[in-house]
TORPA-915043 format. One line per field, with one value per atom (N, C-alpha, C): atom name; residue number from 1; x, y, z; residue in one letter. Coordinates in pm, whole numbers, plus 50000, padded with zeros to 5 digits. Layout:
BEGIN
atome	[CA;...]
num	[NUM;...]
px	[X;...]
py	[Y;...]
pz	[Z;...]
residu	[a;...]
***
This chain:
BEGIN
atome	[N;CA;C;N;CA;C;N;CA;C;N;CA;C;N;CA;C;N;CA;C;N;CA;C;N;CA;C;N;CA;C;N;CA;C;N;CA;C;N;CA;C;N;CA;C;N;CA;C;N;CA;C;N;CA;C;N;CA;C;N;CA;C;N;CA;C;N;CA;C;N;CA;C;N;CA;C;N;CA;C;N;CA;C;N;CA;C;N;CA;C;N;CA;C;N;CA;C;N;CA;C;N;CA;C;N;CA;C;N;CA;C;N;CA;C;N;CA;C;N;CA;C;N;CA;C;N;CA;C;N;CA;C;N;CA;C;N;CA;C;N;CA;C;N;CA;C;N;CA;C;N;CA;C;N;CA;C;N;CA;C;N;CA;C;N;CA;C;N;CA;C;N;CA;C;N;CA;C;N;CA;C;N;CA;C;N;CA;C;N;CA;C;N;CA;C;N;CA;C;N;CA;C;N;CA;C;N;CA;C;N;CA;C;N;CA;C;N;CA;C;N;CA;C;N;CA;C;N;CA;C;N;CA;C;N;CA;C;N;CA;C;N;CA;C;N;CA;C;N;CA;C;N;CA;C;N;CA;C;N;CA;C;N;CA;C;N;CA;C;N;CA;C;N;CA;C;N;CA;C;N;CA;C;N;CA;C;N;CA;C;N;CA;C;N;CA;C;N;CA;C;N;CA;C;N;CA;C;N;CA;C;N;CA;C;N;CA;C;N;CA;C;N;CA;C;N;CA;C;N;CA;C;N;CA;C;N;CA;C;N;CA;C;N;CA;C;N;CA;C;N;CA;C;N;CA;C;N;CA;C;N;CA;C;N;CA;C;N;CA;C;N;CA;C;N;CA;C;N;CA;C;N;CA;C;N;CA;C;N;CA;C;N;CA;C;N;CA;C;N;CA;C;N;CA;C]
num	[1;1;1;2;2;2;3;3;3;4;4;4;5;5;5;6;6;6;7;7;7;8;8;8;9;9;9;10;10;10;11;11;11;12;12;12;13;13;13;14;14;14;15;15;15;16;16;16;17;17;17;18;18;18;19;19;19;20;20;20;21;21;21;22;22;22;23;23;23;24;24;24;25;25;25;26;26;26;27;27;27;28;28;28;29;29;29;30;30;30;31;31;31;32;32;32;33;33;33;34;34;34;35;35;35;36;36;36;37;37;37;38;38;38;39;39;39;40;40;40;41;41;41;42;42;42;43;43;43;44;44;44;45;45;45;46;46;46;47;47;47;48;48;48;49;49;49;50;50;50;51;51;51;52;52;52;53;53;53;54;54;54;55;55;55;56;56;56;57;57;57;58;58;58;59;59;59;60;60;60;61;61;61;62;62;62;63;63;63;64;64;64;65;65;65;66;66;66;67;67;67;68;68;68;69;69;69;70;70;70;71;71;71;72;72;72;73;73;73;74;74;74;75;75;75;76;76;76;77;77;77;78;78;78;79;79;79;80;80;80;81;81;81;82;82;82;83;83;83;84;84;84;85;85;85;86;86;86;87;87;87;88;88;88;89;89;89;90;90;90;91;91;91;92;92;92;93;93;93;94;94;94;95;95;95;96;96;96;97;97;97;98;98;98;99;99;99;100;100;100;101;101;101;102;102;102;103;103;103;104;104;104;105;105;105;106;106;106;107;107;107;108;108;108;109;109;109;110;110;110;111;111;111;112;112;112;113;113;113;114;114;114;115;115;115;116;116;116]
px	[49972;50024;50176;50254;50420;50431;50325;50410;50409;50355;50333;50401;50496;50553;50699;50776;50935;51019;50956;50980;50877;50946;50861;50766;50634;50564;50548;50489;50502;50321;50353;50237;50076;50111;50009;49931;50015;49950;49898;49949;49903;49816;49746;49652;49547;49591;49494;49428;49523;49497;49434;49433;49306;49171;49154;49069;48947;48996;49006;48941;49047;48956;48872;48856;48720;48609;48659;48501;48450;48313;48168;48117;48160;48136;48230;48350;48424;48518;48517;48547;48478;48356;48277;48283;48296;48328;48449;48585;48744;48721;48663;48653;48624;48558;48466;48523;48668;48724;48844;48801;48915;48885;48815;48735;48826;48889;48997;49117;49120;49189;49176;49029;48978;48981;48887;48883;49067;49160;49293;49276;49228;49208;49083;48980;48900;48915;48950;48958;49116;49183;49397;49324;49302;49341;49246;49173;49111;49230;49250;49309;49452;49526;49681;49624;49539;49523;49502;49400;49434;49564;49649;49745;49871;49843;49933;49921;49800;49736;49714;49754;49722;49841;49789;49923;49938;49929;49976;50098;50129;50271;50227;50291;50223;50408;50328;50468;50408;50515;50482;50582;50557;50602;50607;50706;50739;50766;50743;50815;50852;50977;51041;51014;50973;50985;50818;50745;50590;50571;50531;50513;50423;50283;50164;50205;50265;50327;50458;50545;50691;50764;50837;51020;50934;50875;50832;50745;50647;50545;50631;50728;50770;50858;50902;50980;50901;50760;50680;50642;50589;50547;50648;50782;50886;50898;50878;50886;50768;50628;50516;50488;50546;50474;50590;50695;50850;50843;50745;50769;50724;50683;50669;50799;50759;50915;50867;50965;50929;51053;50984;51063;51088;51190;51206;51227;51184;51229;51284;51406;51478;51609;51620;51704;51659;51829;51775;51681;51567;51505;51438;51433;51355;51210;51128;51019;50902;50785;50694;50578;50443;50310;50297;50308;50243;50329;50423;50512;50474;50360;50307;50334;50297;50324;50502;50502;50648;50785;50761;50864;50826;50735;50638;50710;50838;50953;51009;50991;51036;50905;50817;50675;50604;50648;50624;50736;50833;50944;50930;50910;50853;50727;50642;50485;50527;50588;50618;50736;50772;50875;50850;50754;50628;50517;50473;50418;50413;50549;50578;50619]
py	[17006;16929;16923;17007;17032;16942;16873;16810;16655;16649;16469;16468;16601;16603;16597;16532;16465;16605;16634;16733;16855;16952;17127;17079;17130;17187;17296;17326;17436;17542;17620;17704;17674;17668;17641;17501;17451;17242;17250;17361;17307;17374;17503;17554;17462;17404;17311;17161;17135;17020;17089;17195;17234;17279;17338;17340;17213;17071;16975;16909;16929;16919;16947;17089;17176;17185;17197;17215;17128;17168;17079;17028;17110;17133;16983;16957;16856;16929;17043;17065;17036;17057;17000;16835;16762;16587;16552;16615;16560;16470;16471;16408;16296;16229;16139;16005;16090;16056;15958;16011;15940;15787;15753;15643;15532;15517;15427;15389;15455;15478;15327;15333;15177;15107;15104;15000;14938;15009;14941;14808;14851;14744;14584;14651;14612;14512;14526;14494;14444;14453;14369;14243;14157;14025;14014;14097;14059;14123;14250;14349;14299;14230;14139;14018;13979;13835;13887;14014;14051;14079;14098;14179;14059;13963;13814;13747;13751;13642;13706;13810;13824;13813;13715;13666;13723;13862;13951;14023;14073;14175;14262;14296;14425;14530;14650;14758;14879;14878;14971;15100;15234;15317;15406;15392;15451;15556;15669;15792;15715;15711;15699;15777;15918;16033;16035;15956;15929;15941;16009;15991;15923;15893;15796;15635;15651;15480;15487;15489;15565;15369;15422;15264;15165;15165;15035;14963;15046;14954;14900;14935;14900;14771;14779;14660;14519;14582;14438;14405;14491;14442;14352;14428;14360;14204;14204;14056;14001;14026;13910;13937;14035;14011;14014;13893;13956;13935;13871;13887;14027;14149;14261;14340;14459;14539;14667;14708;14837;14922;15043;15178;15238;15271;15364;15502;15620;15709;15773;15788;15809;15921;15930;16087;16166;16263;16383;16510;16579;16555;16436;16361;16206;16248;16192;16209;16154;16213;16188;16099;16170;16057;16086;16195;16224;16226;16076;16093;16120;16110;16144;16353;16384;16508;16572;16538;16543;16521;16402;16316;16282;16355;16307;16253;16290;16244;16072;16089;15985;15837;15887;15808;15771;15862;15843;15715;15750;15612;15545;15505;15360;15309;15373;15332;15301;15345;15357;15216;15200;15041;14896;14984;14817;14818;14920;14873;14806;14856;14824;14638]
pz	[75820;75709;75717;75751;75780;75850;75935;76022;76023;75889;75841;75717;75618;75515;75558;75444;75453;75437;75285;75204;75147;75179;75140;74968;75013;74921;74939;74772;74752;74800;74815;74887;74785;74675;74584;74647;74669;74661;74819;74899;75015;75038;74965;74925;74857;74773;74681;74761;74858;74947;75077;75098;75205;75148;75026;74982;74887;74889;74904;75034;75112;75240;75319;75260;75310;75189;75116;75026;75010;74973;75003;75169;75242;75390;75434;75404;75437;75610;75576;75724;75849;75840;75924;75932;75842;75872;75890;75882;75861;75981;76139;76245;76249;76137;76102;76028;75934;75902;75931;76113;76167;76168;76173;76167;76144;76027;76030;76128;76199;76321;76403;76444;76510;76375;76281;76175;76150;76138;76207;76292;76420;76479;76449;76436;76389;76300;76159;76040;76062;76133;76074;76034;76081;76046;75895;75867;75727;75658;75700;75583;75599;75667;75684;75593;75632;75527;75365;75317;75152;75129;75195;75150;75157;75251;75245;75147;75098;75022;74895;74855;74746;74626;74524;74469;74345;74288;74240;74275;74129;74206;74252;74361;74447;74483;74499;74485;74623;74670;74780;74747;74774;74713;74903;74936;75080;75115;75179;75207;75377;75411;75570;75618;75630;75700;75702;75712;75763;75918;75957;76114;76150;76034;76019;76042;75913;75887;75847;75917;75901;75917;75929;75937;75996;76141;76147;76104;76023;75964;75810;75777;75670;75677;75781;75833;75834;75904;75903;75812;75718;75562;75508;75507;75411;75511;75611;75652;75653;75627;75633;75495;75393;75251;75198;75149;75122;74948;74933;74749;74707;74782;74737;74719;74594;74588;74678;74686;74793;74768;74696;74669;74802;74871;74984;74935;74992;74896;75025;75022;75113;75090;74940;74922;74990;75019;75125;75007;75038;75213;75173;75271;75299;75301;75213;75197;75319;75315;75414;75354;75452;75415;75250;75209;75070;74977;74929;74841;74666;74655;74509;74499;74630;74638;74652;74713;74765;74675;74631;74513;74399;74315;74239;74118;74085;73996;73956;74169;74199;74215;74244;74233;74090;74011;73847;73773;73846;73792;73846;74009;74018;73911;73979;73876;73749;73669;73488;73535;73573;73599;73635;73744;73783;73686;73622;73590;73440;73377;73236;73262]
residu	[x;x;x;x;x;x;x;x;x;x;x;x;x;x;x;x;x;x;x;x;x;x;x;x;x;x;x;x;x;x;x;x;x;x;x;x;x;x;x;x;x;x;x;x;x;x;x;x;x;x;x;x;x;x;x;x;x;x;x;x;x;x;x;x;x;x;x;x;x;x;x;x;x;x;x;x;x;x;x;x;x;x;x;x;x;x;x;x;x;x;x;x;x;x;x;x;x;x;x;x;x;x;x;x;x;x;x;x;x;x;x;x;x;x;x;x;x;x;x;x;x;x;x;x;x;x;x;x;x;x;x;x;x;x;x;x;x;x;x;x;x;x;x;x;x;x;x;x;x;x;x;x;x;x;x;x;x;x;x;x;x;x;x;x;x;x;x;x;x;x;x;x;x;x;x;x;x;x;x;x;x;x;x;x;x;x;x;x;x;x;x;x;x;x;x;x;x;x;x;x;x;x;x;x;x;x;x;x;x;x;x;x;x;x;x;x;x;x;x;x;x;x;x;x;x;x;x;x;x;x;x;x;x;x;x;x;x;x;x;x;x;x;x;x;x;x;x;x;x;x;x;x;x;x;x;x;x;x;x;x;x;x;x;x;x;x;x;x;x;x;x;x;x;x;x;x;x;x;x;x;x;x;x;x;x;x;x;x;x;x;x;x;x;x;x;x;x;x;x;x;x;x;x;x;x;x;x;x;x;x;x;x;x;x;x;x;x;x;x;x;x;x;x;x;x;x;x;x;x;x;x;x;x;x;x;x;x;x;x;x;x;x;x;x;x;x;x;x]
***
């Protein structure tokens, strides 16, 4: 998990997010999970076309320090979907994949802004 986070959690949450992932025999399937991996490939041109085409406000809430979906996938969004807003959360430490975890301060004031 350290090595897909921007910013330190605390020992509790990363306790609470493995136990999460393992209980109910989820350790034995996490592999299974990968699955989206191909469906990526598989599925872009449907899942690029909902996300082009969908003419709602839409809000992307970013950690840069993603090693998953880090700077360049953000780049392409902001150029094939440009009426979206997009929070970077980019104070030091620069946040990672799990910014609800990570910046949760900062993920609560976007949400409470878009969505008021």
């Amino acid at each position: 998990m350290g090595k897909i986070l921007g910013r330190p959690v605390g020992e509790e949450t990363l306790h609470d997010m493995w136990l999460a992932l393992s209980g109910g025999g989820g350790r034995w399937v996490q592999h299974r999970l990968l699955d989206y991996i191909d469906d990526r490939t598989l599925y872009a041109a449907r899942w690029e076309a909902a996300l082009e085409g969908y003419p709602g406000p839409t809000l992307f809430i970013w950690g840069p320090a993603d090693p998953v979906s880090g700077a360049p996938l953000l780049e392409r969004l902001r150029t094939r979907i440009p009426d979206t807003e997009f929070v970077v959360l980019h104070q030091p430490p620069v946040t990672g994949h799990y910014p609800q975890l990570e910046n949760p301060e900062a993920v609560s004031d976007a949400l409470v802004k878009f969505l008021a």
